[in-house]
C-alpha positions in Angstrom: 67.8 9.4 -29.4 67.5 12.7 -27.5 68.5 16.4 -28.6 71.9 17.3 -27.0 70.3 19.6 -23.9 71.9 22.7 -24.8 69.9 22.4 -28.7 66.8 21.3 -26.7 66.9 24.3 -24.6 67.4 26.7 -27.7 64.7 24.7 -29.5 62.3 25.1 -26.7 62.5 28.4 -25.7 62.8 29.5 -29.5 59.3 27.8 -30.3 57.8 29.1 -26.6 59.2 32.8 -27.6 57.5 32.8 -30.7 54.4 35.3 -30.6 52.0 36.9 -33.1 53.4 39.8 -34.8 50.1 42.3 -36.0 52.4 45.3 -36.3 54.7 46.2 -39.2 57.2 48.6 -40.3 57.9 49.1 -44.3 61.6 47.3 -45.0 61.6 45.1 -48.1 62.2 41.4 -47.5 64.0 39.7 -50.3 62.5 37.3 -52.9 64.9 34.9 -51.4 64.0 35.4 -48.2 60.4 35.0 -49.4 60.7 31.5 -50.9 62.7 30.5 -47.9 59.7 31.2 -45.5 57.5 28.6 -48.2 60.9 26.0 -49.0 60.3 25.4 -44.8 56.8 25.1 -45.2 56.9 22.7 -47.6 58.7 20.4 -45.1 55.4 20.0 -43.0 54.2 16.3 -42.8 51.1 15.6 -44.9 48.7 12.5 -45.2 50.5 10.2 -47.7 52.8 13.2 -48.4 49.7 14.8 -50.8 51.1 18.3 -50.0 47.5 19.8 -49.9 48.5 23.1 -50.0 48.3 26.2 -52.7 49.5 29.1 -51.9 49.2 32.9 -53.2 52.0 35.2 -52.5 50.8 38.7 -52.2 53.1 41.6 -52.3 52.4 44.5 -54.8 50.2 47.1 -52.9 46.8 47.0 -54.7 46.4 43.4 -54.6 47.4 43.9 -51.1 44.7 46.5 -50.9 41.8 44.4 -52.8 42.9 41.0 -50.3 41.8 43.5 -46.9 38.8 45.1 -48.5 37.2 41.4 -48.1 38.7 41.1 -44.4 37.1 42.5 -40.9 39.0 46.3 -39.9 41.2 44.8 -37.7 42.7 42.0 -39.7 42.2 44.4 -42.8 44.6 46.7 -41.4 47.2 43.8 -40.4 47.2 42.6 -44.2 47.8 46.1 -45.5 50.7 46.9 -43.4 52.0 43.5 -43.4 55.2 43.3 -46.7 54.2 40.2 -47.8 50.9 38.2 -47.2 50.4 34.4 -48.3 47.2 33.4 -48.8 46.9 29.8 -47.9 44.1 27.5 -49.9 43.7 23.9 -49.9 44.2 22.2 -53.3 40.8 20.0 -53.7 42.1 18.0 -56.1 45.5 17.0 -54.1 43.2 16.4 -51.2 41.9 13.1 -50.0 40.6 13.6 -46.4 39.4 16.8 -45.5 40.5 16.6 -41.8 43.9 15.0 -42.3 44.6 17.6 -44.9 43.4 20.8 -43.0 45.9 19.3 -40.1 48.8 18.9 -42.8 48.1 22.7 -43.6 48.1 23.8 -39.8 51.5 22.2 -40.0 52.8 23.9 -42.7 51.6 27.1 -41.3 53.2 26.4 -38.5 56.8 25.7 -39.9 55.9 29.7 -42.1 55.4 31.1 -38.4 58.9 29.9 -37.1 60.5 30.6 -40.2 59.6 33.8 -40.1 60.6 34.4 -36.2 64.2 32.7 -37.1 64.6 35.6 -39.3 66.0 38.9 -37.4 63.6 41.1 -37.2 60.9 39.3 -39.1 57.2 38.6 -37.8 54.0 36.8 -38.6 50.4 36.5 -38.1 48.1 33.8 -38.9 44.6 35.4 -39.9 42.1 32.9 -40.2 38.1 34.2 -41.0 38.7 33.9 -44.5 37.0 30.7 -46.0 33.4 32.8 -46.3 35.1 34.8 -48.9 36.1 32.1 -50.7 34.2 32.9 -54.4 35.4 36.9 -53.9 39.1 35.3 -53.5 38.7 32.6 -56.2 37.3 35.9 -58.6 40.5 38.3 -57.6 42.9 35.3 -58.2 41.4 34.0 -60.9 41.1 30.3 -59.7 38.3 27.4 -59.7 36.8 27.5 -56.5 35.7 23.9 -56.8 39.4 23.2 -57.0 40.8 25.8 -54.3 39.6 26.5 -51.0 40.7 29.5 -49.5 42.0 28.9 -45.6 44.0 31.4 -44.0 46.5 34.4 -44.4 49.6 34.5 -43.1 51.0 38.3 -42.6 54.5 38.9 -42.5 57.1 42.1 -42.3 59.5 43.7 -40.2 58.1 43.9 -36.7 57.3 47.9 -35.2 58.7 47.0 -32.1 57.6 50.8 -31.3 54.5 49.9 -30.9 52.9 47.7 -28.0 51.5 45.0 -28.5 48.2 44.6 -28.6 47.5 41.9 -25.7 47.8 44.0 -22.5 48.0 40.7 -20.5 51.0 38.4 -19.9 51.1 35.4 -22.2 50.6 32.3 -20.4 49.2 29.0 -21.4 47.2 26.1 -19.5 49.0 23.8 -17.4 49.3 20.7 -19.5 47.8 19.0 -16.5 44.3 20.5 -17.5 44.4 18.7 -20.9 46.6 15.5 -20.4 46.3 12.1 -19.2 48.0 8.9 -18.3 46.9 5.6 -19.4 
């Protein structure tokens, strides 16, 4: 079965239009609008459907504050501008292979990213860099760190489409000709 074309088309470009949003404006997103972003998420596929994925939704301003003190300046800054920040872990105890579950969690990050770009305005980041502060997360969270492994951030707000963005060049990709073959 194929997508009609003119749902393929809007599907395609939609995911090829996507880009990393590092600059925010303050508007308020809605709770709603917040659990939305993780009830798409949640649809990610997962190794034997284990859902290996914890996830700490950070919003007030100090907590906001304490997460960036533990992050390089220029992802520190992203995570302090950015409304809402959801720091991904993977649940130890839910997972069974290490590789097939940090896969399963790129896919659910994925599905936050376009979420968040099918919401007007909205944008996302995904900040990585953030496993080597696992025991100064597990101690602001107040959670096991043999049972929770910290793994990324994803930032997310109302994009400043004031400012450039930050990649001077044109976004282009390799020619899937460079990484494919036929047997």
């Amino acid at each position: 079965m194929e997508l009609q074309s003119i749902e393929k088309k809007s599907l395609f470009e939609f995911i090829k239009g996507r880009k990393s949003t590092r600059n925010f404006i303050y508007r308020k997103i809605t709770d709603a609008t917040v659990k939305e972003i993780i009830e798409c998420a949640r649809w990610a596929p997962s190794v034997n459907n284990n859902q290996p994925w914890k996830v700490n939704i950070v919003i007030h301003p100090t907590v906001k504050q304490m997460v960036a003190e533990l992050l390089e300046p220029e992802n520190a800054a992203i995570v302090a501008d950015a409304y809402v920040n959801y720091v991904v872990f993977l649940d130890l105890e839910r997972s069974k292979d290490r590789v097939n579950d940090l896969l399963s969690i790129g896919a659910f990050i994925e599905n936050m990213l376009l979420c968040a770009e099918a919401v007007e305005g909205l944008g996302a980041v995904w900040i990585g860099k953030i496993p080597e502060q696992k025991q100064k997360l597990s101690e602001l969270f107040k959670i096991n760190p043999e049972k929770f492994e910290p793994i990324s951030i994803i930032s997310m707000g109302a994009k400043d489409t004031d400012k450039p963005s930050q990649s001077k060049e044109e976004r282009i990709r390799r020619p899937i000709t460079d990484f494919i073959d036929y047997f």
